[in-house]
C-alpha positions as CSV (number, residue, x, y, z in Angstrom):
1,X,31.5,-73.4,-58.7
2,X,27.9,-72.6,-59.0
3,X,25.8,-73.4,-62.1
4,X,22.6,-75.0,-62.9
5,X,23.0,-79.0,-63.8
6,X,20.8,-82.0,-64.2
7,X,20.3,-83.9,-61.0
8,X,18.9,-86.7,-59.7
9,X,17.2,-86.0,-56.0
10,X,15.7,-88.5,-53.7
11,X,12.8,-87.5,-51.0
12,X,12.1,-88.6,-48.1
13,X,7.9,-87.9,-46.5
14,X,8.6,-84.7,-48.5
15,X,12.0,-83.4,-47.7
16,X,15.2,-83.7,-50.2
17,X,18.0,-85.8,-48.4
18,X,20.2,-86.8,-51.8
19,X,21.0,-85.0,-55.1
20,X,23.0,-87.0,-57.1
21,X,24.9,-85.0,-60.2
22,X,23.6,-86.5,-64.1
23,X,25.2,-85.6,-67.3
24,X,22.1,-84.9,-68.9
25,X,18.2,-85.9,-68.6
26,X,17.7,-88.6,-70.7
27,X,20.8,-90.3,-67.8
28,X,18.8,-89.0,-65.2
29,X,15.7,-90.6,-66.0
30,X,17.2,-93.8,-66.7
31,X,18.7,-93.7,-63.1
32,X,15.3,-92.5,-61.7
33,X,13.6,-95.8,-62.6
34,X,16.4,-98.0,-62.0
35,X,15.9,-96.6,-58.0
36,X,12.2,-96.9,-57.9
37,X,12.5,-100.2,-58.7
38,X,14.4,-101.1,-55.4
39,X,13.0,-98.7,-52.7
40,X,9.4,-98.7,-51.4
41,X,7.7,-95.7,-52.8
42,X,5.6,-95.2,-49.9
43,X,7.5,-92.4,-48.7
44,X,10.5,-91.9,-51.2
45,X,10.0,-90.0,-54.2
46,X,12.8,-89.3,-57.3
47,X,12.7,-86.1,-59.2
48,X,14.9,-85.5,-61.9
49,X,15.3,-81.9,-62.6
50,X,17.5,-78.8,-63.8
51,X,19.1,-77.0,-60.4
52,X,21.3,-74.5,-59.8
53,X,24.0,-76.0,-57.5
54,X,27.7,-76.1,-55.9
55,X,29.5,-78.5,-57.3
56,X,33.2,-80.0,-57.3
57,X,35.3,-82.5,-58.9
58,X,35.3,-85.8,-56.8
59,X,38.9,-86.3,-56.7
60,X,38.3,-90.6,-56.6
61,X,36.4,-90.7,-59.8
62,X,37.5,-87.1,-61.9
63,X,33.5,-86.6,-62.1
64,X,31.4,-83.8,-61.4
65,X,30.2,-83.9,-58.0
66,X,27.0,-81.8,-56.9
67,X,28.0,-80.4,-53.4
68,X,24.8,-78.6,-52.3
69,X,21.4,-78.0,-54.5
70,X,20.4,-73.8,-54.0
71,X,17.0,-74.3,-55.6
72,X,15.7,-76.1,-52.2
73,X,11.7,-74.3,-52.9
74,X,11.1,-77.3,-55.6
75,X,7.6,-77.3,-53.8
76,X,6.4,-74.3,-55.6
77,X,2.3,-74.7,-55.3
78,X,-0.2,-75.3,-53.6
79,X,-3.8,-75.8,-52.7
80,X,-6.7,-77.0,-50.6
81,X,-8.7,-80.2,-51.4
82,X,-11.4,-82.2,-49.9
83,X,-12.1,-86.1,-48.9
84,X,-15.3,-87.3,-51.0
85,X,-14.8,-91.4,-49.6
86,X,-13.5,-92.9,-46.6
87,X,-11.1,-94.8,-49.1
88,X,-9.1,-91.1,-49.5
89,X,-10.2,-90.1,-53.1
90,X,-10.0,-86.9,-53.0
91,X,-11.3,-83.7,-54.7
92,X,-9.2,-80.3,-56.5
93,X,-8.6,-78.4,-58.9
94,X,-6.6,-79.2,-61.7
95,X,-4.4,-76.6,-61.8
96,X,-3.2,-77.0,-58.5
97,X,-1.9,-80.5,-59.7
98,X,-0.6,-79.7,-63.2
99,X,3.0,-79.6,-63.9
100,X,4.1,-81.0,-60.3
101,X,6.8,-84.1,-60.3
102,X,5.3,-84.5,-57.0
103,X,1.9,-84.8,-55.3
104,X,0.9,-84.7,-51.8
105,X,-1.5,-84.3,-49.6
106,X,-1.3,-82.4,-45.5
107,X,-3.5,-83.8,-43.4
108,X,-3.2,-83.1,-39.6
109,X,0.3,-82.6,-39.6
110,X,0.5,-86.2,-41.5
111,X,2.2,-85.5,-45.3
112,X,1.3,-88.5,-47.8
113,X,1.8,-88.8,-51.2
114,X,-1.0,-88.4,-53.6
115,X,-2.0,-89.9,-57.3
116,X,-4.0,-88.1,-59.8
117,X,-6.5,-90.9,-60.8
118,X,-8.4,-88.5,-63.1
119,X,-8.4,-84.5,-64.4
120,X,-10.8,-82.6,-66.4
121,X,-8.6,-79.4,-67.8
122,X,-11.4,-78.1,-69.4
123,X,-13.7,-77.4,-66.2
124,X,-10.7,-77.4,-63.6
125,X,-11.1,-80.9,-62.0
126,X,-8.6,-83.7,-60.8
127,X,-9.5,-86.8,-58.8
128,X,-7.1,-88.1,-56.4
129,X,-6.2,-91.1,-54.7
130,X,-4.2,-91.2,-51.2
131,X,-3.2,-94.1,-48.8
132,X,-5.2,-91.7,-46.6
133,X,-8.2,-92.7,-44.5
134,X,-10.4,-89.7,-43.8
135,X,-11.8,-88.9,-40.3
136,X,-14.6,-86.9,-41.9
137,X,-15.6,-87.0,-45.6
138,X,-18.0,-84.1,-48.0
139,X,-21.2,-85.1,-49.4
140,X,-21.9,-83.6,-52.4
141,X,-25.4,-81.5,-52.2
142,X,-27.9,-83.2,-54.5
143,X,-29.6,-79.8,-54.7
144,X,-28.2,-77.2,-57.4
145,X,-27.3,-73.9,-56.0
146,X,-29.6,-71.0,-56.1
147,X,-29.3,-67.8,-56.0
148,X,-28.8,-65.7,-52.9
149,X,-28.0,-69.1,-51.3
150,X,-25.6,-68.9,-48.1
151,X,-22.5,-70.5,-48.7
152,X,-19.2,-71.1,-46.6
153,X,-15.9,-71.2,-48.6
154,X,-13.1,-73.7,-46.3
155,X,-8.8,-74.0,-47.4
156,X,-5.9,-72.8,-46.8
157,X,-5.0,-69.7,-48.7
158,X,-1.3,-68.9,-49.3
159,X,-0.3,-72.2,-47.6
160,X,1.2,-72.0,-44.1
161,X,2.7,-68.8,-44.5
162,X,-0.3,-67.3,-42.5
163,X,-1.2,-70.2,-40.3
164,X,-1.7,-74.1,-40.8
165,X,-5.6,-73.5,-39.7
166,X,-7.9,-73.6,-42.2
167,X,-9.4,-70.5,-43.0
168,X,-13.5,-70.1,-44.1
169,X,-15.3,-66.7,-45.1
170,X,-18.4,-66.3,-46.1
171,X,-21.2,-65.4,-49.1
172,X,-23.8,-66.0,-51.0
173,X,-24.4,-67.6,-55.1
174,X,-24.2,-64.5,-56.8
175,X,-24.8,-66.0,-60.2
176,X,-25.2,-69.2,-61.5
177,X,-22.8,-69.0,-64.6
178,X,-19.5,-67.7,-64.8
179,X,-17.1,-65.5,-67.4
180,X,-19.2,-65.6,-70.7
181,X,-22.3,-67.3,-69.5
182,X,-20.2,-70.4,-68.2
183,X,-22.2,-72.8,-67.0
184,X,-20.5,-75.4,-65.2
185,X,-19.7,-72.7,-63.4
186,X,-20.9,-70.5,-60.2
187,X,-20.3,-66.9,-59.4
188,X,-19.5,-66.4,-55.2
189,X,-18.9,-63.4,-53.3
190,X,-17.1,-65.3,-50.6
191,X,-13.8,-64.2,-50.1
192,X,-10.9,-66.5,-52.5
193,X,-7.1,-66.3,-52.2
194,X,-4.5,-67.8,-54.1
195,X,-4.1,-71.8,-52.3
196,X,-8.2,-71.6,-51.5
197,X,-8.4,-73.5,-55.2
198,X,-9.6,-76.7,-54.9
199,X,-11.4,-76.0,-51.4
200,X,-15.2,-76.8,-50.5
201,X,-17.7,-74.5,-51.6
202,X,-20.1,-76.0,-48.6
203,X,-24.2,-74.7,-48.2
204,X,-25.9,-74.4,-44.4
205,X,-26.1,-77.9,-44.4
206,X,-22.0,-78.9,-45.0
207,X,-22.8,-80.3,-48.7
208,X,-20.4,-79.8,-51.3
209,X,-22.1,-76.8,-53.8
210,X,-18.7,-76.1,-55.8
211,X,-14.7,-76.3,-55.7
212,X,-13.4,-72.9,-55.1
213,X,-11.4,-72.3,-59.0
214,X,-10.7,-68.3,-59.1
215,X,-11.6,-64.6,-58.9
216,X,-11.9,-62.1,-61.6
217,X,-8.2,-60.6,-62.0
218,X,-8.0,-56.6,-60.6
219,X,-5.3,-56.3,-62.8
220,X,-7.0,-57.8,-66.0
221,X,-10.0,-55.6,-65.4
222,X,-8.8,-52.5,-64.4
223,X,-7.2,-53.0,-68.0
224,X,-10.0,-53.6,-69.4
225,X,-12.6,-51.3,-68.3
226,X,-10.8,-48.8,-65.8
227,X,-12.5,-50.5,-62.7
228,X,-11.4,-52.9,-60.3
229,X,-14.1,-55.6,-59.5
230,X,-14.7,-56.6,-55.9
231,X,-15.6,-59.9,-54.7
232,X,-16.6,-61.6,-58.0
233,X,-15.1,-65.2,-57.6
234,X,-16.1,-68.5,-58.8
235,X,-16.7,-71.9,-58.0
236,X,-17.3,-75.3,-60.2
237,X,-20.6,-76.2,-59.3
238,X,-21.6,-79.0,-57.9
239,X,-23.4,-81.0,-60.9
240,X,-20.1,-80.2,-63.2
241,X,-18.3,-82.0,-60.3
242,X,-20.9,-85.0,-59.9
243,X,-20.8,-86.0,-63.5
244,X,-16.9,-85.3,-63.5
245,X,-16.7,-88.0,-60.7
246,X,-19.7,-90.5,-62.5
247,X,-18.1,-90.8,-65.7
248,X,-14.5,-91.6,-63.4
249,X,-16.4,-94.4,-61.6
């Protein structure tokens, strides 16, 4: 039979290997941190959650048994980041972070899990800590941004469903505020798809100027005023980002 139940699922550098059925999920948690507290986290991550799944009767027991979990894409986001220490902190946005049970972090074909040390909602920031250590790291420019400057925007738009190279395009500052005068904001005309959020906004001299955060919705304008914007995309700039990372030691 096929309906959605609580379960408990264990996984291992990434990939579910257990789901284990749970009457409800107040039981679940409880079991979820009665297993953490015997495995090394390091690479095994519990998740309790609501899944649709097969499940049977366990003829030894007369309990509900889950025989196979159908809601496998669990991993539903993601993003682009960048390394700001040779320790692994590491730099996004925060909502490519918020809501996920689990965190982590591809780096040349390596996955690791990730902790969000810090997040500022308010101007799209999360720090992050990794058991990473960085070939190359992102100095942040001590420079504002001007106007008409060159810019390169690095990530990995829509994940690995084009390629697992990262992808860069090109622009220029285009303002130096965002939606309604914004300020810890820039405006870029550099190309941004969804999964570049988070990503270096680098000058000519490979210093941080911004973390790539959005682009003005076609859909919402079009609505709006009847025209459909092209390449209006923003970045938080760099001294939002520096103070973000000061006040978070």
């Amino acid at each position: 039979m096929v309906e959605t139940v609580v379960a408990l699922l264990l996984f291992l550098n990434g990939n579910m290997v257990e789901h284990v059925y749970k009457d409800n999920l107040k039981q679940c948690n409880e079991s979820k941190k009665i297993a953490e507290s015997v495995v090394n986290p390091k690479n095994v991550t519990f998740v309790c959650k609501e899944v649709k799944a097969k499940t049977i009767i366990d003829d030894t027991n007369n309990q509900k048994k889950i025989v196979k979990v159908f809601d496998n894409n669990i991993f539903t986001g993601s993003g682009s980041g960048f390394f700001i220490s040779d320790e692994g902190h590491l730099v996004t946005n925060h909502h490519v972070v918020n809501y996920c049970n689990i965190t982590q972090v591809n780096y040349f074909g390596k996955t690791g899990k990730a902790k969000v040390l810090a997040y500022d909602r308010m101007n799209d920031l999360a720090l992050l800590e990794t058991d990473i250590k960085p070939k190359d790291k992102f100095d942040i420019a001590p420079q504002d941004a001007k106007l008409l400057d060159d810019i390169y925007v690095a990530g990995y738009p829509f994940g690995q469903a084009v390629s697992s190279s990262v992808k860069v395009t090109k622009g220029v500052v285009s303002a130096l505020a965002g939606l309604q005068n914004n300020y810890a904001l820039v405006q870029i005309d550099a190309a941004i798809q969804p999964g570049n959020s988070g990503g270096p906004v680098l000058n000519m001299e490979g210093q941080v100027v911004g973390v790539a955060s959005s682009g003005l919705s076609k859909l919402y304008m079009l609505e709006k005023s009847e025209y459909i914007p092209e390449n209006v995309n923003f970045a938080v700039a760099a001294p939002t980002l520096a103070n973000f990372l000061k006040a978070n030691g």
